[in-house]
Chimera marker file (.cmm) of the C-alpha trace (Angstrom):
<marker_set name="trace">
<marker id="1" x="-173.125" y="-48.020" z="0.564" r="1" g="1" b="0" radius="0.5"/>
<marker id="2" x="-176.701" y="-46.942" z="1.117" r="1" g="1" b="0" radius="0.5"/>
<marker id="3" x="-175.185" y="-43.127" z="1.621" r="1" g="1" b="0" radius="0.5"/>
<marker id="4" x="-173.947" y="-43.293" z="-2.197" r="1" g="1" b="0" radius="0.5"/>
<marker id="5" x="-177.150" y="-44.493" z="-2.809" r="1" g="1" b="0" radius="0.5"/>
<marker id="6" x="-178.879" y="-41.770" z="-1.741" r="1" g="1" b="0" radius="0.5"/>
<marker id="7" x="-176.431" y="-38.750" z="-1.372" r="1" g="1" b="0" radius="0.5"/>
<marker id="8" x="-174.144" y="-39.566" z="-4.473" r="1" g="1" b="0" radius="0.5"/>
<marker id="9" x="-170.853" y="-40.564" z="-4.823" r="1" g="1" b="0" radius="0.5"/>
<marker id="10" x="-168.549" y="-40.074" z="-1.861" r="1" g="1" b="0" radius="0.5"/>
<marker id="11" x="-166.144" y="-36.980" z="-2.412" r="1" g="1" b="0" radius="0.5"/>
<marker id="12" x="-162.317" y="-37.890" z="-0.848" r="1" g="1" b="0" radius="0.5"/>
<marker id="13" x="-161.166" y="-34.868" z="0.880" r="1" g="1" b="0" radius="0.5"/>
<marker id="14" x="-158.905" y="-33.543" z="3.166" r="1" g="1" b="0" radius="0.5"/>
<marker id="15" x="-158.207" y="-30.831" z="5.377" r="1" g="1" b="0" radius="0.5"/>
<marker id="16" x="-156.970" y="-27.546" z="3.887" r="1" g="1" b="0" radius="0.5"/>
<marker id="17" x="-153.603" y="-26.871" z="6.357" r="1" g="1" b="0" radius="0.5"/>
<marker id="18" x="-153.706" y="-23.314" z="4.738" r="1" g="1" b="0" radius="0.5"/>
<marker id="19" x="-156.569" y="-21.749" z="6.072" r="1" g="1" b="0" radius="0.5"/>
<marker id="20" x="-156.727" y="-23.845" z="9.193" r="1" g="1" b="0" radius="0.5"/>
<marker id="21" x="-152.991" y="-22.594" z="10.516" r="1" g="1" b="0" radius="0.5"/>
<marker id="22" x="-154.416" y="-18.842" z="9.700" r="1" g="1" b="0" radius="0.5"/>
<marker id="23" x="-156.691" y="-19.153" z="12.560" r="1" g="1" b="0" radius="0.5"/>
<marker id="24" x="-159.910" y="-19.793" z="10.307" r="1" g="1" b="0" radius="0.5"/>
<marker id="25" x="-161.978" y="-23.243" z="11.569" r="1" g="1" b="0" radius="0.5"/>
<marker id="26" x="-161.089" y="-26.674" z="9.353" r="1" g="1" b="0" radius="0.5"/>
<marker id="27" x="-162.241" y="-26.417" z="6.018" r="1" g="1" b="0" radius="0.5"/>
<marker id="28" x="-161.840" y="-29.076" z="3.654" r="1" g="1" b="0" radius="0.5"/>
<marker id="29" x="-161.037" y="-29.198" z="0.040" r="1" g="1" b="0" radius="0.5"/>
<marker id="30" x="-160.438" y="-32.186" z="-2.734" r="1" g="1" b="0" radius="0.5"/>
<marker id="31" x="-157.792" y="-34.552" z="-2.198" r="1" g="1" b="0" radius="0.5"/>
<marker id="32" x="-155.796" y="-35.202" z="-4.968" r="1" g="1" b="0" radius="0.5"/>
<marker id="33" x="-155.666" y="-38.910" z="-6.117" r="1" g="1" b="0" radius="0.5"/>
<marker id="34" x="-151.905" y="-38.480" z="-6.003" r="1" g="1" b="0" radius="0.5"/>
<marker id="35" x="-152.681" y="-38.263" z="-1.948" r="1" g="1" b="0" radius="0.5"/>
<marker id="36" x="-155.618" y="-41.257" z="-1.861" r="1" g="1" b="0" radius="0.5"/>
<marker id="37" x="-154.807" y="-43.827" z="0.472" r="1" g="1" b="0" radius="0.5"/>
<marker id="38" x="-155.840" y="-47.506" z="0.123" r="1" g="1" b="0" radius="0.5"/>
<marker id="39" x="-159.027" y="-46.761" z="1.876" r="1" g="1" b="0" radius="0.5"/>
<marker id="40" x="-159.855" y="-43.512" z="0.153" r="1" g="1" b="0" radius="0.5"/>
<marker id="41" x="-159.405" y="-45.332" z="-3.098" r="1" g="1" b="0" radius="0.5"/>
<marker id="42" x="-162.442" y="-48.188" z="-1.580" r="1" g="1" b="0" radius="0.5"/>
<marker id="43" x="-164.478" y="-45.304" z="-0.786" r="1" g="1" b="0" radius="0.5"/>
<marker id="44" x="-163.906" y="-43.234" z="-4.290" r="1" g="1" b="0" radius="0.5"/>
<marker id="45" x="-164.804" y="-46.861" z="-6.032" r="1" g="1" b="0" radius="0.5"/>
<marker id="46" x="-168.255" y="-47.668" z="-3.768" r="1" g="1" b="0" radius="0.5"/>
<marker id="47" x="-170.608" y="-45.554" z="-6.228" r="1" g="1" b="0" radius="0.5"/>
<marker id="48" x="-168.964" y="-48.128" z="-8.779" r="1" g="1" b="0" radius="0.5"/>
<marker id="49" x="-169.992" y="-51.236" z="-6.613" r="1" g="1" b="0" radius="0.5"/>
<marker id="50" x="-173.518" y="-49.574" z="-5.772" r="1" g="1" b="0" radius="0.5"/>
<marker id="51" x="-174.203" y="-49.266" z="-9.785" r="1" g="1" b="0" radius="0.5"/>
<marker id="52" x="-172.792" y="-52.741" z="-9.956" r="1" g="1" b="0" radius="0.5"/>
<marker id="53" x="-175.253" y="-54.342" z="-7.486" r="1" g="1" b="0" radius="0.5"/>
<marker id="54" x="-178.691" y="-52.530" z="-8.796" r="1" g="1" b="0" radius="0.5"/>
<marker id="55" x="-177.555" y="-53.207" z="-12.232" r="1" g="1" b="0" radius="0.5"/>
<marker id="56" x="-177.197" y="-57.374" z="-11.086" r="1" g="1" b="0" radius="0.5"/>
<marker id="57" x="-180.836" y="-56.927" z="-10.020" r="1" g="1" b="0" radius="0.5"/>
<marker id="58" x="-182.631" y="-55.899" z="-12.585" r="1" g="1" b="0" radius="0.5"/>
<marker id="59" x="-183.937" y="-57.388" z="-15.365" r="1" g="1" b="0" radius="0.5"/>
<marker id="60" x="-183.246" y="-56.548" z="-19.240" r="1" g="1" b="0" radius="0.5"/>
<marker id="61" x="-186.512" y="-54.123" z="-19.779" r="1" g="1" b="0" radius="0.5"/>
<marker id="62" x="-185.694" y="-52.150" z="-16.934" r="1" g="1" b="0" radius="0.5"/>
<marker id="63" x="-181.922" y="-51.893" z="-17.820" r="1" g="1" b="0" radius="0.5"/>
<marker id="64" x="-182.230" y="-50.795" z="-20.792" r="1" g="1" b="0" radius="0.5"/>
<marker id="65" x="-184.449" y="-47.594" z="-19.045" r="1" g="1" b="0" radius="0.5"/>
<marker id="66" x="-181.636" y="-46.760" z="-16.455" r="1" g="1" b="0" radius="0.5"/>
<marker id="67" x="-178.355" y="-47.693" z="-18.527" r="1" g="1" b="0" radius="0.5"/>
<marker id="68" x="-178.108" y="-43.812" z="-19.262" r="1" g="1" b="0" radius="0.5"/>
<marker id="69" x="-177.195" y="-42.703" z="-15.434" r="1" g="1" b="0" radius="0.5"/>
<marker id="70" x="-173.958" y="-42.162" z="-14.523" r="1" g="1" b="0" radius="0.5"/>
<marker id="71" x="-174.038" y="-42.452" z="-10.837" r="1" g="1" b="0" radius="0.5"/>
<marker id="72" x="-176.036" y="-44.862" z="-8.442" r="1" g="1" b="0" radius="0.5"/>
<marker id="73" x="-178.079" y="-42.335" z="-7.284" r="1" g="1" b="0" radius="0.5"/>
<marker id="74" x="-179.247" y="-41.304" z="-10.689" r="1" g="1" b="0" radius="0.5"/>
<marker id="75" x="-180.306" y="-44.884" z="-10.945" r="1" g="1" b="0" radius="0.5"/>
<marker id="76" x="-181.701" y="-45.183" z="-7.714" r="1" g="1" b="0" radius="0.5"/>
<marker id="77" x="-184.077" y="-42.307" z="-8.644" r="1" g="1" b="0" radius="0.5"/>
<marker id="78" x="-184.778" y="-43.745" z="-12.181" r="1" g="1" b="0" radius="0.5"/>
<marker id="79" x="-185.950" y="-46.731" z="-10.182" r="1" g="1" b="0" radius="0.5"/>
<marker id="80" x="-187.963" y="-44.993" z="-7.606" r="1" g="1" b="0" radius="0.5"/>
<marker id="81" x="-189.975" y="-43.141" z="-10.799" r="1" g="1" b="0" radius="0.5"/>
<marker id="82" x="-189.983" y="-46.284" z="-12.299" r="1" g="1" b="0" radius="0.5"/>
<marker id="83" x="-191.691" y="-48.217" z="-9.531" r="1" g="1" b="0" radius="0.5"/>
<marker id="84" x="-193.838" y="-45.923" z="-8.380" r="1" g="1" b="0" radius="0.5"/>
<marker id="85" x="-197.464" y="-46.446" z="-9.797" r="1" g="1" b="0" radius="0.5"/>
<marker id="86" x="-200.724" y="-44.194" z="-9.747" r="1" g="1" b="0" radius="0.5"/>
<marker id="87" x="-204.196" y="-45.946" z="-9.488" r="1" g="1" b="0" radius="0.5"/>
<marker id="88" x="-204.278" y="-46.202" z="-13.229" r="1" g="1" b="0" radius="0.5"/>
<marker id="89" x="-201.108" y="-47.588" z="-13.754" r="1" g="1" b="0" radius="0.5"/>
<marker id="90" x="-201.971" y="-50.061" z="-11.281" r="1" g="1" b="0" radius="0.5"/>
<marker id="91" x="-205.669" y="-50.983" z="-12.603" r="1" g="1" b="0" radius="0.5"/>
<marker id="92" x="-203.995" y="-51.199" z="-16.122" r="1" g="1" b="0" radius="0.5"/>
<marker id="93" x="-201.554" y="-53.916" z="-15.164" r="1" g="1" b="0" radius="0.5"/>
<marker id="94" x="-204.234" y="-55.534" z="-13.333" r="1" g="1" b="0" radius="0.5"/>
<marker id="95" x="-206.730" y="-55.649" z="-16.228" r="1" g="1" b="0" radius="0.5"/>
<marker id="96" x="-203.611" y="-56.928" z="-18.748" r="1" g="1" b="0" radius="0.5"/>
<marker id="97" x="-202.904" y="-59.763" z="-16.263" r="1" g="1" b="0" radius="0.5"/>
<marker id="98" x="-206.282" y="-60.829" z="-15.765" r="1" g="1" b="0" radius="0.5"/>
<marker id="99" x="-206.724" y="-61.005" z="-19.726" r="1" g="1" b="0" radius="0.5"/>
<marker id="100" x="-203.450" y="-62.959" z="-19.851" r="1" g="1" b="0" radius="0.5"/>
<marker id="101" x="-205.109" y="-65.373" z="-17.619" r="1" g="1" b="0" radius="0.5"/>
<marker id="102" x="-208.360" y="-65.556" z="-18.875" r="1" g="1" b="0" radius="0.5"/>
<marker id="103" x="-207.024" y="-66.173" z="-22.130" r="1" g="1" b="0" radius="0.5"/>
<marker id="104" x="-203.924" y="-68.670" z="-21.494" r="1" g="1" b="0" radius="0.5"/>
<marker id="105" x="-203.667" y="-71.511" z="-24.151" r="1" g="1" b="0" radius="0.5"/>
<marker id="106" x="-200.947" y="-74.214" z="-24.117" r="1" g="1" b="0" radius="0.5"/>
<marker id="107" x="-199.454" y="-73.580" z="-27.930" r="1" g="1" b="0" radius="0.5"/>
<marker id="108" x="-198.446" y="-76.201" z="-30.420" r="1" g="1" b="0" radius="0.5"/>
<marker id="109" x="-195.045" y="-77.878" z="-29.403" r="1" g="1" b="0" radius="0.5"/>
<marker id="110" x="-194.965" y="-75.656" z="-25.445" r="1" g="1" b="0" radius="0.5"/>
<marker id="111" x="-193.712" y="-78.730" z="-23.347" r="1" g="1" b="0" radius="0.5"/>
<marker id="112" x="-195.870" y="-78.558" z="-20.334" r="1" g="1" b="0" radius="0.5"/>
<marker id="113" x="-193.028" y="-77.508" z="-18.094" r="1" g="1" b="0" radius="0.5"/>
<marker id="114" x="-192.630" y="-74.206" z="-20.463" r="1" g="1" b="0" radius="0.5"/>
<marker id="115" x="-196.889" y="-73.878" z="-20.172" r="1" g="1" b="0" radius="0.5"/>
<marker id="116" x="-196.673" y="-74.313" z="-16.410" r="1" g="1" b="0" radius="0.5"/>
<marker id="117" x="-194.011" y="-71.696" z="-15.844" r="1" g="1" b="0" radius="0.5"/>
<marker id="118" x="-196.200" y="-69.386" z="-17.778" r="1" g="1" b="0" radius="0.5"/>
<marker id="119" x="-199.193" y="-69.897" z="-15.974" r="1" g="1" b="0" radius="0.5"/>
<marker id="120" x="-197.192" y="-69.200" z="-12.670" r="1" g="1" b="0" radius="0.5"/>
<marker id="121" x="-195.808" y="-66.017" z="-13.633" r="1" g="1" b="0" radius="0.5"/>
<marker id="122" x="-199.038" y="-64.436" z="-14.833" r="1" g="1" b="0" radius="0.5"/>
<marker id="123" x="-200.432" y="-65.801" z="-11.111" r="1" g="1" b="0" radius="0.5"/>
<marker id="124" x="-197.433" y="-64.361" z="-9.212" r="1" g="1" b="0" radius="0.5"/>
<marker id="125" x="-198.399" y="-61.508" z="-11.142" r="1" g="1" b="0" radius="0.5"/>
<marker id="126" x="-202.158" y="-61.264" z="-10.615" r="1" g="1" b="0" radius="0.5"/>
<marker id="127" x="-201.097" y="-61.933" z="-6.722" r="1" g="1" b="0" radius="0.5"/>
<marker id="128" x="-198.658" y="-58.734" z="-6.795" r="1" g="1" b="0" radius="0.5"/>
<marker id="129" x="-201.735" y="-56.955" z="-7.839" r="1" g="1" b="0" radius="0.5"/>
<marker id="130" x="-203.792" y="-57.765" z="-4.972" r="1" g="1" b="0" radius="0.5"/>
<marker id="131" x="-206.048" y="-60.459" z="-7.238" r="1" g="1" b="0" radius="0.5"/>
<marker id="132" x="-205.636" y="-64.214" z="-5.971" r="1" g="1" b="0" radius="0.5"/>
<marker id="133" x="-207.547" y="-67.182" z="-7.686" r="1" g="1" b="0" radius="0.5"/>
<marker id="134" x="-208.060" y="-70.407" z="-5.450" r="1" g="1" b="0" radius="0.5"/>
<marker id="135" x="-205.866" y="-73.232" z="-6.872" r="1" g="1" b="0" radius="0.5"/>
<marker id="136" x="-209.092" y="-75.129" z="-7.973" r="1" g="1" b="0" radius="0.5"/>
<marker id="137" x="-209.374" y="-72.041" z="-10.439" r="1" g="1" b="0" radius="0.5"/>
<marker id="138" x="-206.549" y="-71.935" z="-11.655" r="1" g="1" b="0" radius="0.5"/>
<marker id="139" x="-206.056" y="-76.332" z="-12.274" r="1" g="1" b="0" radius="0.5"/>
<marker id="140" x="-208.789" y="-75.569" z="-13.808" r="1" g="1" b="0" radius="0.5"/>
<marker id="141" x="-207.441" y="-73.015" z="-15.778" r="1" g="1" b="0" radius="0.5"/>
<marker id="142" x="-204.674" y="-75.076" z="-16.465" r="1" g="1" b="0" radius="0.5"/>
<marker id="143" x="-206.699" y="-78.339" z="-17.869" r="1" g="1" b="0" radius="0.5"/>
<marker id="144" x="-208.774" y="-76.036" z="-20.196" r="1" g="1" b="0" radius="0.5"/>
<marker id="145" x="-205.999" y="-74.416" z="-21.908" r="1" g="1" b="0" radius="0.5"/>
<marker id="146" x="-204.490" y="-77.438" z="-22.891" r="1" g="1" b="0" radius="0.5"/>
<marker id="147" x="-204.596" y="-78.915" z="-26.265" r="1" g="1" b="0" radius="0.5"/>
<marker id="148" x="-207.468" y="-81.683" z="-26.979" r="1" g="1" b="0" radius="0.5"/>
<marker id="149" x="-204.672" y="-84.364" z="-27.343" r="1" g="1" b="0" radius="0.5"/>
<link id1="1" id2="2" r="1" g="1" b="0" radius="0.2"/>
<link id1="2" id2="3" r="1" g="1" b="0" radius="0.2"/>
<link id1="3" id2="4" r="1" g="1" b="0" radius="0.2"/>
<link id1="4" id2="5" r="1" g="1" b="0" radius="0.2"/>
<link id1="5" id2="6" r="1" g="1" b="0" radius="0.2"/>
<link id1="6" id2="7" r="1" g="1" b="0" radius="0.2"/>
<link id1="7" id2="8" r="1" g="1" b="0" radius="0.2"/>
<link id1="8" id2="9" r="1" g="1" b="0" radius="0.2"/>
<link id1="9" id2="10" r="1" g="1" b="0" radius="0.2"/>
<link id1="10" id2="11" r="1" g="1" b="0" radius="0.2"/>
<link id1="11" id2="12" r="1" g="1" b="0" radius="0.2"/>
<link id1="12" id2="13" r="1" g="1" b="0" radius="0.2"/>
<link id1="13" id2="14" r="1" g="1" b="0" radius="0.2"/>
<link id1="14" id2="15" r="1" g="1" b="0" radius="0.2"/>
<link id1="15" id2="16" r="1" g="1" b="0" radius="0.2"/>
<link id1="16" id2="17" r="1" g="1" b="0" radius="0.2"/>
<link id1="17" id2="18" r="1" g="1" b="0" radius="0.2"/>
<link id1="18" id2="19" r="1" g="1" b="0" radius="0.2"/>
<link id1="19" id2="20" r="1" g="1" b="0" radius="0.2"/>
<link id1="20" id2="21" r="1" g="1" b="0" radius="0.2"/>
<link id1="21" id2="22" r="1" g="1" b="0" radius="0.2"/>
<link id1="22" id2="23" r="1" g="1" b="0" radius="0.2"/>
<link id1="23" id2="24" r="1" g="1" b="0" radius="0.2"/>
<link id1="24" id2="25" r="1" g="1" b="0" radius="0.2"/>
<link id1="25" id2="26" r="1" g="1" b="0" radius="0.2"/>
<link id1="26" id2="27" r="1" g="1" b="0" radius="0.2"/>
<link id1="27" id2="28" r="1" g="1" b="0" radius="0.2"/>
<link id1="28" id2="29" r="1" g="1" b="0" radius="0.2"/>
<link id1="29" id2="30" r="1" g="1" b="0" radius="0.2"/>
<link id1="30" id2="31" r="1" g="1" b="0" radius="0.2"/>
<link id1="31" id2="32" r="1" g="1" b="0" radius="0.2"/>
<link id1="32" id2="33" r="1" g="1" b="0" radius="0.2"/>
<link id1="33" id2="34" r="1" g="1" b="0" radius="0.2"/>
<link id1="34" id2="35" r="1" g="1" b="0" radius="0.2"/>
<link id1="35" id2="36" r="1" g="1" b="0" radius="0.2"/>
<link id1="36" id2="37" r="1" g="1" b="0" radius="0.2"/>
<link id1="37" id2="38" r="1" g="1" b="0" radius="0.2"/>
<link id1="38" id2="39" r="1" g="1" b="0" radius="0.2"/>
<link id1="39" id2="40" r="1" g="1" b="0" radius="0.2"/>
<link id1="40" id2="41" r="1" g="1" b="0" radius="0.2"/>
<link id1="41" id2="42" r="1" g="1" b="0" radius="0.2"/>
<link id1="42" id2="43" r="1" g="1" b="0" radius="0.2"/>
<link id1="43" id2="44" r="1" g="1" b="0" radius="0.2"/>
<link id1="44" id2="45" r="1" g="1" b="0" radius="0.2"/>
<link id1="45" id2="46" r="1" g="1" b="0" radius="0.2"/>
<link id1="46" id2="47" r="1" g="1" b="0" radius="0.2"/>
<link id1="47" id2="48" r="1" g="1" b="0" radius="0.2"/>
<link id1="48" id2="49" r="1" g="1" b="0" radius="0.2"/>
<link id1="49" id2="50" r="1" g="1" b="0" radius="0.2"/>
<link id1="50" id2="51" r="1" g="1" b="0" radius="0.2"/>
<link id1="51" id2="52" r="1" g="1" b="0" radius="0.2"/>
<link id1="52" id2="53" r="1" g="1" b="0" radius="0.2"/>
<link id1="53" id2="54" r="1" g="1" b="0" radius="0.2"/>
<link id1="54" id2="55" r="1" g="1" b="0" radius="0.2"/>
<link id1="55" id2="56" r="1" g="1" b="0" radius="0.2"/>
<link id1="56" id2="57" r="1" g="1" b="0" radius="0.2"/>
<link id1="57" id2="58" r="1" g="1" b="0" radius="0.2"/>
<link id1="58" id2="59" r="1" g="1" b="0" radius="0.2"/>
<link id1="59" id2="60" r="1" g="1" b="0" radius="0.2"/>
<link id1="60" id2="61" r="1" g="1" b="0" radius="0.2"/>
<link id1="61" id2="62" r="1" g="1" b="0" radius="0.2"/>
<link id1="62" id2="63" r="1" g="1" b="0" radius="0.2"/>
<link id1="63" id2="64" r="1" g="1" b="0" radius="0.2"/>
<link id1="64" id2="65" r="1" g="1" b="0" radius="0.2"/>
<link id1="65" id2="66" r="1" g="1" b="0" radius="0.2"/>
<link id1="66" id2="67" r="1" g="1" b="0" radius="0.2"/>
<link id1="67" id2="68" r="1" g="1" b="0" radius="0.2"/>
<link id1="68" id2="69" r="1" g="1" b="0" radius="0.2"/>
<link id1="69" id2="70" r="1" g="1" b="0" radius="0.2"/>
<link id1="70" id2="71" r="1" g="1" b="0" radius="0.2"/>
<link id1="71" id2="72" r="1" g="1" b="0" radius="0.2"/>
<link id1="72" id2="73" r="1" g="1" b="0" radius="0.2"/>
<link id1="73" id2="74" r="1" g="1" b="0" radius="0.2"/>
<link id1="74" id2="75" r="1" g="1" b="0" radius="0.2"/>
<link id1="75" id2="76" r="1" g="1" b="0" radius="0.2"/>
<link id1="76" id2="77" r="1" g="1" b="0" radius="0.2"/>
<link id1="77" id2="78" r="1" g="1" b="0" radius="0.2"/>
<link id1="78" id2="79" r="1" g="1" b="0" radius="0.2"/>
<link id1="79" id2="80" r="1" g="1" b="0" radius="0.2"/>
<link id1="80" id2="81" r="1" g="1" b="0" radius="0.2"/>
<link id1="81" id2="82" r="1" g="1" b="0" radius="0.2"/>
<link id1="82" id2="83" r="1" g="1" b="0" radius="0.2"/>
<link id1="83" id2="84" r="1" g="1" b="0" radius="0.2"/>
<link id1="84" id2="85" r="1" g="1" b="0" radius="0.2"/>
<link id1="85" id2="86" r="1" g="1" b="0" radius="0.2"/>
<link id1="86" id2="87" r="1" g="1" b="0" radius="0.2"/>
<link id1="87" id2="88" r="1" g="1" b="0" radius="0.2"/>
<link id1="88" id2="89" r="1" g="1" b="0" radius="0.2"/>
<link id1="89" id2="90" r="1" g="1" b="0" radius="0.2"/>
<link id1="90" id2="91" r="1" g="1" b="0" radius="0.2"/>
<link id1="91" id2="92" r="1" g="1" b="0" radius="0.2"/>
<link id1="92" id2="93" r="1" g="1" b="0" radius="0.2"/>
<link id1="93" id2="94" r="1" g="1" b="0" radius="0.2"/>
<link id1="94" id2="95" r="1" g="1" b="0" radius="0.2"/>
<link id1="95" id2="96" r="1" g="1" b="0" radius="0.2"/>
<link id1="96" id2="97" r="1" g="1" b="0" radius="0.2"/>
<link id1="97" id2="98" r="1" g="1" b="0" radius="0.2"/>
<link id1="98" id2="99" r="1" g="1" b="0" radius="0.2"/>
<link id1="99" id2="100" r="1" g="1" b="0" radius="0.2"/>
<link id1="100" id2="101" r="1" g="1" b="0" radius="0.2"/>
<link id1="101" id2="102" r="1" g="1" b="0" radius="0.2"/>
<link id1="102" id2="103" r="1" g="1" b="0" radius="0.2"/>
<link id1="103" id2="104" r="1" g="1" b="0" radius="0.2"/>
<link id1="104" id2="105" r="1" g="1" b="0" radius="0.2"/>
<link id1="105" id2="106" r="1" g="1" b="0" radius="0.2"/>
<link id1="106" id2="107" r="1" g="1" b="0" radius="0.2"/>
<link id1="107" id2="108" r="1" g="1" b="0" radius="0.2"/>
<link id1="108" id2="109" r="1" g="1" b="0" radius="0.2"/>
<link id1="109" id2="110" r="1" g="1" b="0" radius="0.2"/>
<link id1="110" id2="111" r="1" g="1" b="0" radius="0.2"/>
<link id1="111" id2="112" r="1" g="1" b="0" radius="0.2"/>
<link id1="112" id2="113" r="1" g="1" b="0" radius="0.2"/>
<link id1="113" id2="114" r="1" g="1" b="0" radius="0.2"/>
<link id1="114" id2="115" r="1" g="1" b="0" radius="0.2"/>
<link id1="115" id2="116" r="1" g="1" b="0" radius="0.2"/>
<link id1="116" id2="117" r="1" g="1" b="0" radius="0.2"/>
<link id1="117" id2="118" r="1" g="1" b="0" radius="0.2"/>
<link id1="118" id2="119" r="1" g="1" b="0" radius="0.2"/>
<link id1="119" id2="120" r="1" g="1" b="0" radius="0.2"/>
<link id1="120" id2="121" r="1" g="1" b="0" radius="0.2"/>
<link id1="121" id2="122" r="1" g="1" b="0" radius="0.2"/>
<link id1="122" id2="123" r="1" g="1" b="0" radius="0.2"/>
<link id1="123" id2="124" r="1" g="1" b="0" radius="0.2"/>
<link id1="124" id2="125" r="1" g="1" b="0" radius="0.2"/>
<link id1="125" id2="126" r="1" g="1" b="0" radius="0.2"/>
<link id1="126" id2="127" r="1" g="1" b="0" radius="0.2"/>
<link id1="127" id2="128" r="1" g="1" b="0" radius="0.2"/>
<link id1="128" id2="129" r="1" g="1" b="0" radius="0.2"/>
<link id1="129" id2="130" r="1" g="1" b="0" radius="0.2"/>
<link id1="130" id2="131" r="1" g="1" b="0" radius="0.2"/>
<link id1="131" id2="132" r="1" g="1" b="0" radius="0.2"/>
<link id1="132" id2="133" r="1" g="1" b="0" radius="0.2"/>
<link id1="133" id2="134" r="1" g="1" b="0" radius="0.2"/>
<link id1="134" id2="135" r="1" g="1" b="0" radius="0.2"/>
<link id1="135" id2="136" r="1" g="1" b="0" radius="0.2"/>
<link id1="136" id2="137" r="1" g="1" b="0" radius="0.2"/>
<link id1="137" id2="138" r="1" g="1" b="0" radius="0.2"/>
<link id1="138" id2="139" r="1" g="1" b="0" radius="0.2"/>
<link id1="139" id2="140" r="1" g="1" b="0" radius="0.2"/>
<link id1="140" id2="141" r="1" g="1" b="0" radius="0.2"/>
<link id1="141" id2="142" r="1" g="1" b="0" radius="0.2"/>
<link id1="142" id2="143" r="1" g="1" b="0" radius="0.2"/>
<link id1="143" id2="144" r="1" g="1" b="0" radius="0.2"/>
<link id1="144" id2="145" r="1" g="1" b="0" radius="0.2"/>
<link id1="145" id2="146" r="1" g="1" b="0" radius="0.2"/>
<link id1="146" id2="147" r="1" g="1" b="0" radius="0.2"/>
<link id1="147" id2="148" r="1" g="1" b="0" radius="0.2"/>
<link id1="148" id2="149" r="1" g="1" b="0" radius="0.2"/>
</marker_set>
């Protein structure tokens, strides 16, 4: 699987009897799908089962940025370009998380479950980042940007 990943999708081929009887070495060419055997048939579909997987994993903002590639490599490398920050990329996100926390507010009607979950992800965040707050920070955090009732 990790070969289609990487290389592309896997080409089904078989020997060419021609040139091989005529004294030349093996040299392969296309087989037919008339010819495909049960097994060549799981390794023509694993390209299908790669793209199947990363598209399972990801979420709907970075679908809708790879949906346009045709093979699993092509998404693979979408995802590699993707993912791969540069020092200002990195500080960016860093600073937009940090304001997220430092500005967090529970909102009129937010159970506190919903609140809580938000506050989480914007730590998990910050954390991915390399910025951690102590948990007496961020209860703290927590009790201040609830309402006054």
């Amino acid at each position: 699987m990790w070969f289609v990943i990487t290389d592309g999708p896997l080409t089904i081929t078989k020997i060419n009897t021609v040139v091989a009887i005529s004294g030349g070495g093996p040299q392969h060419i296309e087989k037919p799908r008339v010819e495909w055997t049960a097994e060549d048939k799981k390794k023509a579909n694993l390209d299908n089962v790669a793209k199947d997987i990363l598209y399972k994993t990801l979420v709907k903002n970075t679908f809708s940025k790879i949906k346009m590639c045709k093979i699993g490599k092509e998404i693979w490398e979408k995802l590699i370009q993707l993912c791969e920050e540069n020092e200002w990329t990195k500080e960016n996100k860093l600073f937009v998380a940090t304001q997220k926390f430092d500005n967090i507010r529970m909102k009129p009607g937010e159970s506190m479950t919903k609140f809580d979950e938000k506050v989480s992800s914007i730590v998990i965040e910050l954390n991915a980042l390399g910025k951690t707050y102590p948990n007496r920070e961020v209860i703290l955090k927590v009790i201040r940007g609830l309402p006054k009732e």
